[in-house]
Each structure stands twice: as structure tokens, then as C-alpha cells.
Residue frames relative to the residue before (quaternion, step in Angstrom):
aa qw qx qy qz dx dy dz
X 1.0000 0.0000 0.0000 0.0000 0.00 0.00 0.00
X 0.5540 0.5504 -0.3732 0.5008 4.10 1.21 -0.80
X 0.5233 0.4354 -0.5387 0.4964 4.15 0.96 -0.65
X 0.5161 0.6235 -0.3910 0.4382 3.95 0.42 -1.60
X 0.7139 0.4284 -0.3088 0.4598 3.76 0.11 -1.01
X 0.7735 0.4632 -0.2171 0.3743 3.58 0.17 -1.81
X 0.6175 0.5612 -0.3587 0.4185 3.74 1.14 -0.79
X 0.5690 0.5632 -0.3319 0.4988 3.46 1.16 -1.53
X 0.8245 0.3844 -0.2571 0.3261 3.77 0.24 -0.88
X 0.5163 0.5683 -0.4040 0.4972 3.47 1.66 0.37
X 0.6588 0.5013 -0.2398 0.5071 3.14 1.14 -0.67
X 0.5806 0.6803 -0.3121 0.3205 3.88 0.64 -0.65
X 0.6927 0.2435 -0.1866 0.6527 3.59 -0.50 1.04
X 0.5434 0.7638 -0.2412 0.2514 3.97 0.88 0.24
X 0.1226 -0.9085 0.2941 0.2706 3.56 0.66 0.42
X 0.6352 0.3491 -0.4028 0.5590 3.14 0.91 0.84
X 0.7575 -0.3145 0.4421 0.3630 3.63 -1.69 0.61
X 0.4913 -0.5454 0.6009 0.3164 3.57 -1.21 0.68
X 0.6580 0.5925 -0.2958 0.3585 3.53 0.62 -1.37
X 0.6335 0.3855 -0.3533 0.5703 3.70 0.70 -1.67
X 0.7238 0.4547 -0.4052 0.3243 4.08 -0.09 -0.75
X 0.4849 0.3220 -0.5125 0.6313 4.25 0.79 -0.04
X 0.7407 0.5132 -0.4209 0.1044 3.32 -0.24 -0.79
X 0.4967 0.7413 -0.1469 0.4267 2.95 1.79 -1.03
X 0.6918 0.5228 -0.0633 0.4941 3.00 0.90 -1.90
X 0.5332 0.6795 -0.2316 0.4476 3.69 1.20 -0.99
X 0.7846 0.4156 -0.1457 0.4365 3.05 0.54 -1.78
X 0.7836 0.3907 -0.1627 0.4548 3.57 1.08 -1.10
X 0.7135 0.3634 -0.4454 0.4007 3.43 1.24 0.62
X 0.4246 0.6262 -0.4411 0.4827 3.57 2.13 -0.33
X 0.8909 0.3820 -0.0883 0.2293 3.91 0.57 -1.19
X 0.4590 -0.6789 0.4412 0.3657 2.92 1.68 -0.20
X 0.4086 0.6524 -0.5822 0.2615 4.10 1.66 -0.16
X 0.5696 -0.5412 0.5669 0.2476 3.21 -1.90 0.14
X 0.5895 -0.5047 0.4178 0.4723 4.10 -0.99 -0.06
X 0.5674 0.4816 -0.4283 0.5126 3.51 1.22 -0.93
X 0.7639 0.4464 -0.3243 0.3348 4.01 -0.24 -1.03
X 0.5068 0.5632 -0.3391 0.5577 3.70 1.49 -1.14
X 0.6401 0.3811 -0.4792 0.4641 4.23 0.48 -1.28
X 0.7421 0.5140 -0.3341 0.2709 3.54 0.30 -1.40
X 0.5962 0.5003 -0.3518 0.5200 3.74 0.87 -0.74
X 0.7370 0.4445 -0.3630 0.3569 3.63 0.67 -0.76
X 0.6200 0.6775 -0.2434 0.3119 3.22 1.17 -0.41
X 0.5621 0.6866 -0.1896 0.4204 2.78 1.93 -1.14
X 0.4741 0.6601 -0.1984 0.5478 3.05 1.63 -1.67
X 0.5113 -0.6096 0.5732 0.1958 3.38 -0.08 -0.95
């Protein structure tokens, strides 16, 4: 439950969703995407 704590407090103060950041991060180490293709997909998303 203290990891549960320590994650929450990396994220805090963040302007984006904990959720949209892993995801982000996910995509751009599973694929090899660039920051430009990762902004553009997110945008799509919304």
C-alpha cells in the first residue's frame, strides 16, 4: 500500500490524469513512437 502512496505523489500537482501519463509512457516505450506522434495520437483521443 506505501508503493500506492509514493506513485500518487509523483503524479500530484500534474496537468494531466495519472492514467493519460502511463499511458503515454506505455505507448512510447512498447513502439519506439516519437513525442511528435504520442502529441498527435493524444490529440486524436481527445
Amino acid at each position: 500500500m506505501s508503493k500506492l502512496k509514493s506513485l500518487d505523489g509523483l503524479f500530484a500537482g500534474r496537468h494531466f490524469d495519472r492514467d493519460v501519463i502511463i499511458l503515454c509512457v506505455r505507448l512510447y516505450l512498447r513502439y519506439k513512437l516519437s513525442l511528435r506522434d504520442l502529441v498527435e495520437m493524444m490529440a486524436e483521443r481527445g
